[in-house]
Backbone as CSV, one residue per row, in Angstrom:
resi,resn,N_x,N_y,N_z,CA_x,CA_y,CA_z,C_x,C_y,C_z
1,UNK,90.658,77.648,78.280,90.098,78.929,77.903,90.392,79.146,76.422
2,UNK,89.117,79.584,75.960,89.966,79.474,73.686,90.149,81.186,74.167
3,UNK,90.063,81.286,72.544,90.586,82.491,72.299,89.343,83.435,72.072
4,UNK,88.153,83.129,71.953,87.545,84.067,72.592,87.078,84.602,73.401
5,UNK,87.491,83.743,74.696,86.825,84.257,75.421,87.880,84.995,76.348
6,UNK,89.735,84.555,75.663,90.076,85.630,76.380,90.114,86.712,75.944
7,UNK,89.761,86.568,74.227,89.286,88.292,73.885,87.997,88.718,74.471
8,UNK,86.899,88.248,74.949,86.112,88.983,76.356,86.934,89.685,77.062
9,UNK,87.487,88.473,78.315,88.113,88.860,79.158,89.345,90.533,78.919
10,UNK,89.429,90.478,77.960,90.631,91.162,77.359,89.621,92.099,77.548
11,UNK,88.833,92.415,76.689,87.658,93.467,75.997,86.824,94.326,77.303
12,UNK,86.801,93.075,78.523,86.395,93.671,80.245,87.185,94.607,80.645
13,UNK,88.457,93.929,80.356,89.363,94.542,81.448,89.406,96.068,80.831
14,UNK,89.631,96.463,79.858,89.514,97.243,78.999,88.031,98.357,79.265
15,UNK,86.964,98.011,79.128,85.765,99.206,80.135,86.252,99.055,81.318
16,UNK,86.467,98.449,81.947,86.759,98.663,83.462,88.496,99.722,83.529
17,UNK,89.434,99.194,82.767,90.288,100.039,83.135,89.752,101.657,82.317
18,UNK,88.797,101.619,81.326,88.458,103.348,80.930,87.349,103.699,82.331
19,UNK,86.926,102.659,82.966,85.858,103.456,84.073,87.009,104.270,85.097
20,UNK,87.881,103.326,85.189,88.691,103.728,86.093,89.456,105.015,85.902
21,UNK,90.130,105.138,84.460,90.387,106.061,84.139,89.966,107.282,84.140
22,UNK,88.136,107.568,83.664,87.398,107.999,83.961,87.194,108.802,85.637
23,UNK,87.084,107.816,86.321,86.803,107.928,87.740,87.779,108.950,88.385
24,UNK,89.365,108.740,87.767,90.491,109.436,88.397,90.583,110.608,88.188
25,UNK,90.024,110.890,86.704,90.059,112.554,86.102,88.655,113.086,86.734
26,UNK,87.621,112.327,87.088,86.892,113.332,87.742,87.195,113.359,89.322
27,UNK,88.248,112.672,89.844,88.888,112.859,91.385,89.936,113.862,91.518
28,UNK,90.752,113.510,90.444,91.709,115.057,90.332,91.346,116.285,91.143
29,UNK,90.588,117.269,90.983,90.520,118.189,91.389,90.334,118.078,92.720
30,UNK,88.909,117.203,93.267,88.967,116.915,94.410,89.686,116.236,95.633
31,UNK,90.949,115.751,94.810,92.132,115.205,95.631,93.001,116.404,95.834
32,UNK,93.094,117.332,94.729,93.985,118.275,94.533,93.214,119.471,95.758
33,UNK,92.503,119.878,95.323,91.787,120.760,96.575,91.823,120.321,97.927
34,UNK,91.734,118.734,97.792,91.685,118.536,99.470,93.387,118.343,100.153
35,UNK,94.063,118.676,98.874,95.585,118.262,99.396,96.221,119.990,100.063
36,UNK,95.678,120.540,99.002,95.937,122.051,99.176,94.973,122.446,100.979
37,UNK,94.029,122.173,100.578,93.554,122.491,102.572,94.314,121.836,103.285
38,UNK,94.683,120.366,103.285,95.807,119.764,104.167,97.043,121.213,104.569
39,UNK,97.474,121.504,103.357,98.616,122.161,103.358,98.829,123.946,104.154
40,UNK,97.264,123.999,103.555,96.808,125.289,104.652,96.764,125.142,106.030
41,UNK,95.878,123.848,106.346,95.726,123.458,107.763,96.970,122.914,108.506
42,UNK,97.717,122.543,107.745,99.019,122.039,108.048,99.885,123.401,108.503
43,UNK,100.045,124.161,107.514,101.001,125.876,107.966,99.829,126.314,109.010
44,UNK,98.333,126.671,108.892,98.132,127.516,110.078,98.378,126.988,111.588
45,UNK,98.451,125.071,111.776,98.969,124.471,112.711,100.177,125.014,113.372
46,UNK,101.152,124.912,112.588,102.453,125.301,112.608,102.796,126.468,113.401
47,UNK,102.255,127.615,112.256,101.905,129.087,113.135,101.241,129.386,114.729
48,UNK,100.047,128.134,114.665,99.301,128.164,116.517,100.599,127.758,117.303
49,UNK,101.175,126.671,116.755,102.667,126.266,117.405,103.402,126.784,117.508
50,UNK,103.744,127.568,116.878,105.127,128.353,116.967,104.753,129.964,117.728
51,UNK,103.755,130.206,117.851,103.282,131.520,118.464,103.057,130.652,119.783
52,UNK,102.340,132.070,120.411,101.366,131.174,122.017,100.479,130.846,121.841
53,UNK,100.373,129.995,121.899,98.947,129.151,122.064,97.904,129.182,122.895
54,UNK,97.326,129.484,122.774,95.711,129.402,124.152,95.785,127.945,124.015
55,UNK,94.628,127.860,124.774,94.283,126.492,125.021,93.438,125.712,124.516
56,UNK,92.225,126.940,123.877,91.321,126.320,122.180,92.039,125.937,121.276
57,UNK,93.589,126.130,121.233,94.529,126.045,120.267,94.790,124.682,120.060
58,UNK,94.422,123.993,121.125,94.606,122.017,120.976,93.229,121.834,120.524
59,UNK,92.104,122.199,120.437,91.383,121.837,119.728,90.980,121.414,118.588
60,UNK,91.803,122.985,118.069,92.074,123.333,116.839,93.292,122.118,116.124
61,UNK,94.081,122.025,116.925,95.566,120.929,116.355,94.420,119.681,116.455
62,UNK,93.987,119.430,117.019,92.916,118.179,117.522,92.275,117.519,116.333
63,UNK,91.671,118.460,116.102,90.833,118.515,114.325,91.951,118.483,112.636
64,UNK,92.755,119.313,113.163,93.519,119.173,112.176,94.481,118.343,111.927
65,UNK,94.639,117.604,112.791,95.164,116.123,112.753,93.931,114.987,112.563
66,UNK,93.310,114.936,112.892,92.028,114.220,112.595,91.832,114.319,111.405
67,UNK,91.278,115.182,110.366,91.518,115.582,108.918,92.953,115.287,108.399
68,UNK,93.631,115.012,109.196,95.295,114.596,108.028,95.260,113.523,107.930
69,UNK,94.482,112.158,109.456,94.754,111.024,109.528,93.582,110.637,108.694
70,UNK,92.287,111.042,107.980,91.424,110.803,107.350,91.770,111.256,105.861
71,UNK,92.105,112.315,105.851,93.175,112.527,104.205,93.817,111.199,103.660
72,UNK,94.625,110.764,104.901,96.288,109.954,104.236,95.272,108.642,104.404
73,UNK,93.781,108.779,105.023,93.483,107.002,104.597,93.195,106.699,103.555
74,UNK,91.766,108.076,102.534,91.117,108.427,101.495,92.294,107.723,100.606
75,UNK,93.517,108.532,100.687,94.906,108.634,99.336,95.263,106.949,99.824
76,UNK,95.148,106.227,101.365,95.991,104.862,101.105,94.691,104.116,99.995
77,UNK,93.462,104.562,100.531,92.368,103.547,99.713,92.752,103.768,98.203
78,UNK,92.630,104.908,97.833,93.563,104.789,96.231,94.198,104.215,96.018
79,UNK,95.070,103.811,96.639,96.901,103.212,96.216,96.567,101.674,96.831
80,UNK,95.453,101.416,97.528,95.379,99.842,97.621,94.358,99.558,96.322
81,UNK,93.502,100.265,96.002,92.717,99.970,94.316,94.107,100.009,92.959
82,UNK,94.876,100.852,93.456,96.056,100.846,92.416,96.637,99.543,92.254
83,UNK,96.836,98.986,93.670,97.615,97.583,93.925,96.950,96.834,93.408
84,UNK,95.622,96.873,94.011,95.009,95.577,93.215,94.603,95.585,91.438
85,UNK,94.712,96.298,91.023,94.671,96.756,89.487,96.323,96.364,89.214
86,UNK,97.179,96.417,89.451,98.720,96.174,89.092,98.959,94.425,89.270
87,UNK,97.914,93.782,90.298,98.015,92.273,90.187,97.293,91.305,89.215
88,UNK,96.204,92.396,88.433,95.180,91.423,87.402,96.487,90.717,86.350
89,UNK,97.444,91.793,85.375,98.184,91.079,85.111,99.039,89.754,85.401
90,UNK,99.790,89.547,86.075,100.509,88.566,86.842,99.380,87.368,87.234
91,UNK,98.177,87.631,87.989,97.271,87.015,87.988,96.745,85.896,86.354
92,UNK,96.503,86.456,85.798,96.039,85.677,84.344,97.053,85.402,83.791
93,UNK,98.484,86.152,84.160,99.650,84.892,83.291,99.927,84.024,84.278
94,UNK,99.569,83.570,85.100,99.842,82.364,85.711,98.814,81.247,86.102
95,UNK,98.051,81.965,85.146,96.381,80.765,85.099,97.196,79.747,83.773
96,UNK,96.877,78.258,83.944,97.430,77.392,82.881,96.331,77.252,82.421
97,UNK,96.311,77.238,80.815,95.002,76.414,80.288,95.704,75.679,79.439
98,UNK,96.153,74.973,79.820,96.274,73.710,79.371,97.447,73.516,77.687
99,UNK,97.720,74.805,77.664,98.758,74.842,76.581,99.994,75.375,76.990
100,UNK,101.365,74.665,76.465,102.438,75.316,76.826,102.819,76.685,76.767
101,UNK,102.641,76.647,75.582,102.823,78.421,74.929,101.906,79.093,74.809
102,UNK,100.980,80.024,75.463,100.153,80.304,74.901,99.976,81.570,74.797
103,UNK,99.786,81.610,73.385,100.364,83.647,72.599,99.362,84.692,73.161
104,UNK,98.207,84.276,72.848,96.937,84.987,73.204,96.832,85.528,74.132
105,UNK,97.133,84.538,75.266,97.376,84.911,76.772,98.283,85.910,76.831
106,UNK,99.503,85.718,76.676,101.127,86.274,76.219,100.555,87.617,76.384
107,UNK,99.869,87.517,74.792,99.053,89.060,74.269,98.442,89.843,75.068
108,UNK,97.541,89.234,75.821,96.261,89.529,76.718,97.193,90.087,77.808
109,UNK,97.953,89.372,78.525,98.709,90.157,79.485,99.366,91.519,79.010
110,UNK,100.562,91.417,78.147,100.915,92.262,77.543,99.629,93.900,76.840
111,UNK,99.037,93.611,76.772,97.804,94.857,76.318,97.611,94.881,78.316
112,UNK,97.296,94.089,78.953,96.745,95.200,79.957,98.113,95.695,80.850
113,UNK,99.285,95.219,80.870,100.434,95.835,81.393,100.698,97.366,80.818
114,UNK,100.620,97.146,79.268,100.280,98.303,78.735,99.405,99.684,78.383
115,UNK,98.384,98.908,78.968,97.007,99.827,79.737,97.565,100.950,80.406
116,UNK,97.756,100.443,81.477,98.678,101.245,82.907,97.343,102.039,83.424
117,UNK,96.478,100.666,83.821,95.450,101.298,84.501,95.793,101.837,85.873
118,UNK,95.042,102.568,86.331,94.981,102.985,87.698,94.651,104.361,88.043
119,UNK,94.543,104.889,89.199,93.983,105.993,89.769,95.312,106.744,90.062
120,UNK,95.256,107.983,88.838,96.531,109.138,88.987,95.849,110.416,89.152
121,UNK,97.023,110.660,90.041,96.495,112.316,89.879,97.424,113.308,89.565
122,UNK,97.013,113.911,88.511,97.708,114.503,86.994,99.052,113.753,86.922
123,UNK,99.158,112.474,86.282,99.548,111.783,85.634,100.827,111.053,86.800
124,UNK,100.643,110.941,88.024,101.541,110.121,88.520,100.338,109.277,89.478
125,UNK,100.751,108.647,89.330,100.295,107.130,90.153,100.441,107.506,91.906
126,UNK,99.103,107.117,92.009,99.277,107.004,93.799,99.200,105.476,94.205
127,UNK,100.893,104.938,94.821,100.668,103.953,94.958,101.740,104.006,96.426
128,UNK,102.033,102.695,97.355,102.436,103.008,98.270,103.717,103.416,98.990
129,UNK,104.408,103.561,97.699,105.202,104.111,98.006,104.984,105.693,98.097
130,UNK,104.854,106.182,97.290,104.360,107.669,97.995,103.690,107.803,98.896
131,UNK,102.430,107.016,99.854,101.621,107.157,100.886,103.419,106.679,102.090
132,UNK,103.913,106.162,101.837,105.309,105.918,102.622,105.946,107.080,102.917
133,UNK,106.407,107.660,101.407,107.332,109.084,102.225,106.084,109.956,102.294
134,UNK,104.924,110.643,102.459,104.058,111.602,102.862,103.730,111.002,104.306
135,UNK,103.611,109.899,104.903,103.651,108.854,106.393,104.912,110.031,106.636
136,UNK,106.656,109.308,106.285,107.389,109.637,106.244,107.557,111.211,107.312
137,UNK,107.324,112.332,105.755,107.535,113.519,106.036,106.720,114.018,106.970
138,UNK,105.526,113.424,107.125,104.547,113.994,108.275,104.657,113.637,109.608
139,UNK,105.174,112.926,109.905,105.904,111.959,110.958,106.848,112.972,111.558
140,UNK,107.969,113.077,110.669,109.093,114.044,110.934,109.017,115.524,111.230
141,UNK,107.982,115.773,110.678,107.548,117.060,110.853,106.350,117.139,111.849
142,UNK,105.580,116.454,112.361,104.942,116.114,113.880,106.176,116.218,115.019
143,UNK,106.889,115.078,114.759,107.858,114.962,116.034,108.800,116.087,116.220
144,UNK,108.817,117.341,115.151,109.718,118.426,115.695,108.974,119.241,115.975
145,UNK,107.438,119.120,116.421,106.204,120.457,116.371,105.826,119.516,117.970
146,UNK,105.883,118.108,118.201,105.326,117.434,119.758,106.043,118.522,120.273
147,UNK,107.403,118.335,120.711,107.901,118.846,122.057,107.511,120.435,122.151
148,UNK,106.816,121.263,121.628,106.623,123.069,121.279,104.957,122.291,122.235
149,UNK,104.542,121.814,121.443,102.951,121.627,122.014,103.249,121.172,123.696
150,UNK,103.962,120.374,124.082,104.042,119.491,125.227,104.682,120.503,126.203
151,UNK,105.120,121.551,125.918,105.720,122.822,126.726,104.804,123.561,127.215
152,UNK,103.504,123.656,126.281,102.198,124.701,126.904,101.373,124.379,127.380
């Protein structure tokens, strides 16, 4: 590979990481709004639970778990585009072309490590470790709301 064409390659990665960039600031809001209804639908759950419940009231939990398990897939599909954007580096420094040292490359990696492409929302990275503890906390906070539901 010479050296221009990993300044292409360089010069790609580069529109693609501003599309991306791009892409995330116009998701912002709409991640942010749909996190905030989670959080509504999440407390008015809580409240059907912790009061008496009728029996439309599992309907209602029905749906609103359905919408949490379709939320937390939307946010994993982010954080697996994150992953795969965090391997292009590592990927092209371990392509050989045929020179021991080779700076360009060196370079080329180094500029897109420094990129720090990926899909944030307002400025932290969704990657899987956070889809882990939000799994996590929602988990924990299901299993102390089962046994209230399994009583009525």
């Amino acid at each position: 590979m010479t050296a221009e064409q990993l300044g292409g390659l360089v010069s790609r990665f580069n529109v693609m990481s501003a599309v991306v960039r791009r892409a995330g600031f116009l998701l912002e809001r709409p991640l942010l709004a749909m996190t905030q209804c989670n959080l509504g639908m999440c407390a008015l759950g809580v409240m059907v639970l912790l009061s008496d419940p009728p029996p439309a009231a599992r309907i209602f939990l029905a749906v609103v778990t359905a919408w949490l398990v379709l939320s937390f897939s939307l946010f994993s599909a982010v954080a697996e585009v994150n992953l795969k954007l965090d391997r292009l580096p590592p990927l092209l420094n371990a392509r050989h072309f045929g020179f021991e040292i080779d700076l360009d490359k060196r370079c080329a990696v180094d500029d897109m490590r420094a990129c720090d492409a990926g899909l944030k929302m307002f400025n932290v990275r969704v990657d899987r470790k956070i889809m882990l503890k939000l799994g996590y906390y929602g988990i924990a906070g299901l299993s102390a709301l089962v046994p209230r539901l399994l009583d009525t």
